[in-house]
C-alpha angles and dihedrals in degrees: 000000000000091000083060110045082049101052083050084057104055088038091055094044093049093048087050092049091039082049092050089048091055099043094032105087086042095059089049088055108040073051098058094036094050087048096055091039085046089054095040090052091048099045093049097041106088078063092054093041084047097062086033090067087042099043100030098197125162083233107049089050090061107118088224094048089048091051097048088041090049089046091045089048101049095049087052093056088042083056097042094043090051089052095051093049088047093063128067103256091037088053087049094054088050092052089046080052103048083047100062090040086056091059089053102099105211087025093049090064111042087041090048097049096053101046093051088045082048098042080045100053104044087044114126123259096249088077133084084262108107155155110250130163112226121175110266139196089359139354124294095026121103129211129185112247138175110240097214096171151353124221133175123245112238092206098049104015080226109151109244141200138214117210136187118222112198119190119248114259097352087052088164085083117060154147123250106207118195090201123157113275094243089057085062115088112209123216144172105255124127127227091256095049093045096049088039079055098048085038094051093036085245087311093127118020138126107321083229 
């Protein structure tokens, strides 16, 4: 009796983790979808609630209507947004705007800050921007990091290197290490194989 209740054990435990294997990447993915639908419906409603003050119809005062209108509507602001900055004078009213953003104390800084890290980030391989390996935290292991810039040293003259750290899974959070250039491995990865790897925790990455 107990060769078989523990047989049926194995046999249950390996069908629910075989289960959670299958519906696992779905449900990160229903997760990230319905998070980004979430964000797009609440950014267009005060539109929606808006003509529905306006044009008060039993349809358009549905919850489900006002969420696919508010959807609809922010990513028609998002397209028509991306086709003014991509003209000339499009281009000329972000910059004024940058511009005024850059003489906000508090706002200067945090603005300016993201949209160098994300610059940065989308930049092509052929600049200084690149994917290294340093020991952290402690010698011996290494960590993947971003190298997103190098600077001299005024007391030494010693080539250094700033590199982003970013944690494994959760890579919004991260360390920036200054650490002497020869203490910085180079490799070959690119910016999309080494973020697949932090967001996987080194599940999918380069075969070799």
């Amino acid at each position: 009796m107990k060769p078989v209740f523990s047989y049926a054990l194995r046999s249950l435990q390996s069908n629910i983790l075989a289960g959670i294997l299958t519906i696992g990447p779905l449900f990160v993915t229903w997760l990230i979808f319905s998070f980004l639908l979430s964000a797009l419906a609440k950014a267009g409603m005060p539109v929606v609630q808006l003509f529905a003050g306006i044009f008060p119809r039993a349809w358009l005062s549905q919850p489900w209507m006002e969420s696919a209108l508010a959807v609809l509507l922010t990513l028609a602001m998002l397209y028509v947004l991306g086709r003014l900055t991509s003209v000339v004078i499009g281009r000329q009213a972000f910059h004024l705007f940058e511009a005024v953003l850059e003489r906000l104390p508090f706002v200067a800084k945090v603005y300016t800050s993201v949209r160098q890290l994300l610059d940065s980030m989308m930049a092509k391989k052929e600049t200084s921007q690149r994917v290294v390996l340093v020991d952290f935290p402690l010698q011996g292991q290494k960590s993947i990091g971003f190298l997103t810039r190098t600077m001299r040293d005024a007391a030494t003259g010693e080539t250094l290197a700033a590199v982003l750290l970013p944690n494994a899974i959760n890579p919004t959070s991260a360390f920036l290490q200054v650490l002497p250039m020869e203490r910085v491995t180079e490799t070959n990865l690119t910016m999309e194989q080494a973020m697949s790897m932090l967001m996987t925790g080194g599940a999918v990455g380069p075969a070799s």
